[in-house]
C-alpha positions in Angstrom: 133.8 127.3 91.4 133.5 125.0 88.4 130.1 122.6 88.5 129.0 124.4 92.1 131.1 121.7 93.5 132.1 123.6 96.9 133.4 120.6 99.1 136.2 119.2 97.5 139.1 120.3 95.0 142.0 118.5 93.0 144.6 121.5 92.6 147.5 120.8 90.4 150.2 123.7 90.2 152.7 123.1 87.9 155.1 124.5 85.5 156.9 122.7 82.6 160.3 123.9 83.2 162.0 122.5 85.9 163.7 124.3 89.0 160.8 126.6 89.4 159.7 126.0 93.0 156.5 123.8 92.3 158.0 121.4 94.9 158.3 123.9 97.2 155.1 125.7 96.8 153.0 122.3 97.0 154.5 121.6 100.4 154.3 124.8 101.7 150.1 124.9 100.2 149.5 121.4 101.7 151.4 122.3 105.1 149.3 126.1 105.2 145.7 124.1 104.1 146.5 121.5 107.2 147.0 124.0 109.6 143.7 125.6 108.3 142.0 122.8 109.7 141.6 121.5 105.7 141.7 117.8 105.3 144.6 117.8 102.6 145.7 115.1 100.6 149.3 115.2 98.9 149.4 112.8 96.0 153.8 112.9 94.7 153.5 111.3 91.3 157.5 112.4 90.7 159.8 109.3 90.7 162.5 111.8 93.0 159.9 112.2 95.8 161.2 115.6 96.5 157.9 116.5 97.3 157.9 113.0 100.0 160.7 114.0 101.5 160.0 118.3 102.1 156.9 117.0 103.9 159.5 114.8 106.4 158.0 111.3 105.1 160.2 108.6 103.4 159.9 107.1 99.9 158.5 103.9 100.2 156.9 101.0 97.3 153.7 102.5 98.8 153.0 104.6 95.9 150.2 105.7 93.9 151.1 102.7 91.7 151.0 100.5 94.2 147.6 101.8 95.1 146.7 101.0 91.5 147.7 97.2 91.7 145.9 96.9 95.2 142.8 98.1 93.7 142.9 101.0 96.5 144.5 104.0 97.0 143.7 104.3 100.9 146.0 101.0 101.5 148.7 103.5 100.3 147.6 106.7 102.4 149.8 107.8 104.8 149.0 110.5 107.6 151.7 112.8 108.4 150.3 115.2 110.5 146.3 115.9 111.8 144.5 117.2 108.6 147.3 116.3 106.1 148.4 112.5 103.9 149.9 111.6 101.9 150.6 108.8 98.5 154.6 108.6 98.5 156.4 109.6 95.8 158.7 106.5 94.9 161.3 105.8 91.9 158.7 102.8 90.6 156.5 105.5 89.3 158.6 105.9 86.2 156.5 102.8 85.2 153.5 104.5 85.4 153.7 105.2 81.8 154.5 101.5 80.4 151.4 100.7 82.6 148.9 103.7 80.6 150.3 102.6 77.6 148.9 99.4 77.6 145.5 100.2 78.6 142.8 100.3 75.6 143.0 103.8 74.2 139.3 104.7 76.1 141.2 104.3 79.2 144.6 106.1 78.7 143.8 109.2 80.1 141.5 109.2 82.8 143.0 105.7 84.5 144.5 107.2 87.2 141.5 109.4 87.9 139.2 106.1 88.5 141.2 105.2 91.5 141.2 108.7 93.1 137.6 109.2 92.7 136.5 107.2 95.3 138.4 108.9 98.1 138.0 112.4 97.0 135.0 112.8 99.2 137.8 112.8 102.2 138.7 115.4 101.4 138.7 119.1 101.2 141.7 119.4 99.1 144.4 117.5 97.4 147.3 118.8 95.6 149.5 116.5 93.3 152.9 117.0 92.3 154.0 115.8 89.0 157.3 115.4 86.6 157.8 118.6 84.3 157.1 116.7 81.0 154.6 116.5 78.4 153.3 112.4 78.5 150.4 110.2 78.9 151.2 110.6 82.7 150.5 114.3 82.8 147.7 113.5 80.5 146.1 111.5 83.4 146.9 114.1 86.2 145.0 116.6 84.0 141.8 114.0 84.3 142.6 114.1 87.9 142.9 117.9 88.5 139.9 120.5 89.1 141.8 123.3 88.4 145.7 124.2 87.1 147.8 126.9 88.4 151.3 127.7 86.5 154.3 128.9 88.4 155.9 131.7 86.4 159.7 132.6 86.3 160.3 135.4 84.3 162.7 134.6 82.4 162.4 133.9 78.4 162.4 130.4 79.2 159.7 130.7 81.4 157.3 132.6 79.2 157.9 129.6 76.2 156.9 127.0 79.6 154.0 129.5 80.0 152.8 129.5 76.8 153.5 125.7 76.2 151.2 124.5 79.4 148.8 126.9 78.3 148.3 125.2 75.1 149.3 122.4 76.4 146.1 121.9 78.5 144.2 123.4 75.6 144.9 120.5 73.3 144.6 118.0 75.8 141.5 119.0 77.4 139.7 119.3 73.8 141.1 116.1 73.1 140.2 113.8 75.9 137.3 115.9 77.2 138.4 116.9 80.5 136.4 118.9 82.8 140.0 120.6 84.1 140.5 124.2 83.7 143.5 126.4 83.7 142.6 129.2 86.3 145.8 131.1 87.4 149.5 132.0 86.8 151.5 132.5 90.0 154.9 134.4 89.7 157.6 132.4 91.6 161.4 134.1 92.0 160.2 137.2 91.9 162.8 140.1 92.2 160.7 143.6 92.4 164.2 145.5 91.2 165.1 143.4 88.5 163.7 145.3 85.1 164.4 142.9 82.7 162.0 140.2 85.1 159.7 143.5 84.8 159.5 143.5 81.2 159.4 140.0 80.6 155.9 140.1 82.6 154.6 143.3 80.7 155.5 141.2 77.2 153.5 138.6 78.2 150.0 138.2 76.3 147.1 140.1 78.1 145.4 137.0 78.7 148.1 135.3 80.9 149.1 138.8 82.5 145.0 139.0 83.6 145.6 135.4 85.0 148.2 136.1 87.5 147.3 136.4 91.2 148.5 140.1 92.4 150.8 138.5 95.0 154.4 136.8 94.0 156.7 134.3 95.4 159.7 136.9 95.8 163.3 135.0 95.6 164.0 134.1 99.2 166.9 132.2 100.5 165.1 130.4 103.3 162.8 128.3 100.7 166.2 126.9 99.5 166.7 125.2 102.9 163.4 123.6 103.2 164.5 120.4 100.9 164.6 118.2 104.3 161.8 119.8 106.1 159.9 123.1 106.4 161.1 124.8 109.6 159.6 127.9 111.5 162.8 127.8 113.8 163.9 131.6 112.7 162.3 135.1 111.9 163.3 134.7 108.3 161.7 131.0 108.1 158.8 132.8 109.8 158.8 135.4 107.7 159.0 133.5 104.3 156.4 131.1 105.3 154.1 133.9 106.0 155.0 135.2 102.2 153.9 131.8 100.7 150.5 132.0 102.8 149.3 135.6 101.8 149.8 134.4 98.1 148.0 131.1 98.6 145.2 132.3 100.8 144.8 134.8 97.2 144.6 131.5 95.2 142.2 130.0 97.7 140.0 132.9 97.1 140.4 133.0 93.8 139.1 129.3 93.3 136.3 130.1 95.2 135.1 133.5 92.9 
């Protein structure tokens, strides 16, 4: 674990294509890290608040901006259940940007970051979830974040997205330097039969294919239905849920190698 630090971690898993399941995963991870008895904090930094509204809260002006202009981010806290909060996604966060980009260019990328800092200590995790888009926003969620993990879909699209965070992160963290490290690559769609999805992987550069955790998000159905809510309700919700945790109990691990 990077700096010894073993009692709290900013985890920011990501990918810059959209529709992979980044949404999905976080609210799954944050749900799974609760129920471990994990004090998890869910920051949704995505104007949509997709993220807001999987975990059954509302978007609300309570946002991480508003945090910023009350000098605070726990007056924006919310619990939604014992052991997880969370900072509402809300659409004012597309201002977010105008805001950094008036800030003196010392303070562009790690602004956000100063107002997390004082909480983190609450903390044993906290996951954000961010806009697929290369900006002074993801810049400052980079500060923020201990350690990146990509979600992969195999597709030729994905790989450029792949390689494009990768380098991504490269740049940025040489440029601005950030302690945040790119530690994993998670396979998300997965379909165990499809060979072109199997090739796609083996064409991948050694480097990324030694980065991926050995367990995949296979393409399930039942994920689809969790944009209100996660529910347990059935044997296949069961079941799917159960997928997501063997994979992120492997990242958990992982982190802490």
């Amino acid at each position: 674990m990077k700096k010894g630090v073993q009692y709290m971690v900013v985890i920011f898993n990501t990918s810059l294509k959209g529709g992979v399941g980044k949404t999905t995963y976080n609210a799954v991870m944050a749900t799974y890290l609760a129920e471990k008895g994990l004090k998890t904090l869910v920051i949704d930094l995505d104007p949509q608040a997709n993220l807001t509204t999987m975990l059954g809260m509302k978007s609300s002006p309570k946002s991480y901006l508003n945090g910023i202009n009350q000098r605070d981010l726990r007056e924006v806290i919310q619990p939604i259940r014992e052991n997880l909060d969370i900072i509402v996604g809300h659409e004012s966060i597309s201002e977010l940007p105008n805001v950094l980009t008036l800030l003196k260019q010392q303070e562009k990328a790690t602004y956000l970051d100063k107002f997390l800092e004082p909480i983190k200590a609450d903390y044993d995790y906290i996951l954000i979830d961010s806009v697929p888009s290369r900006s002074l926003l993801l810049v400052n969620v980079l500060a923020m974040t201990d350690y990146v993990y990509a979600l992969f879909e195999a597709s030729p699209f994905g790989v450029k997205s792949l390689e494009d965070l990768s380098n991504y992160i490269s740049v940025t963290r040489n440029k601005y330097d950030l302690d945040v490290m790119f530690l994993g690559v998670i396979q998300y769609g997965y379909n165990k039969n499809s060979r072109n999805m199997n090739k796609i992987v083996e064409s991948l550069e050694p480097a990324m294919r030694e980065a991926m955790l050995e367990n995949v998000i296979y393409k399930r159905e039942r994920a689809s239905v969790w944009a209100n809510g996660i529910t347990l309700d059935s044997y296949h919700d069961k079941n799917c849920y159960d997928m997501f945790k063997v994979t992120i109990d492997e990242q958990l691990d992982h982190i802490n190698e």
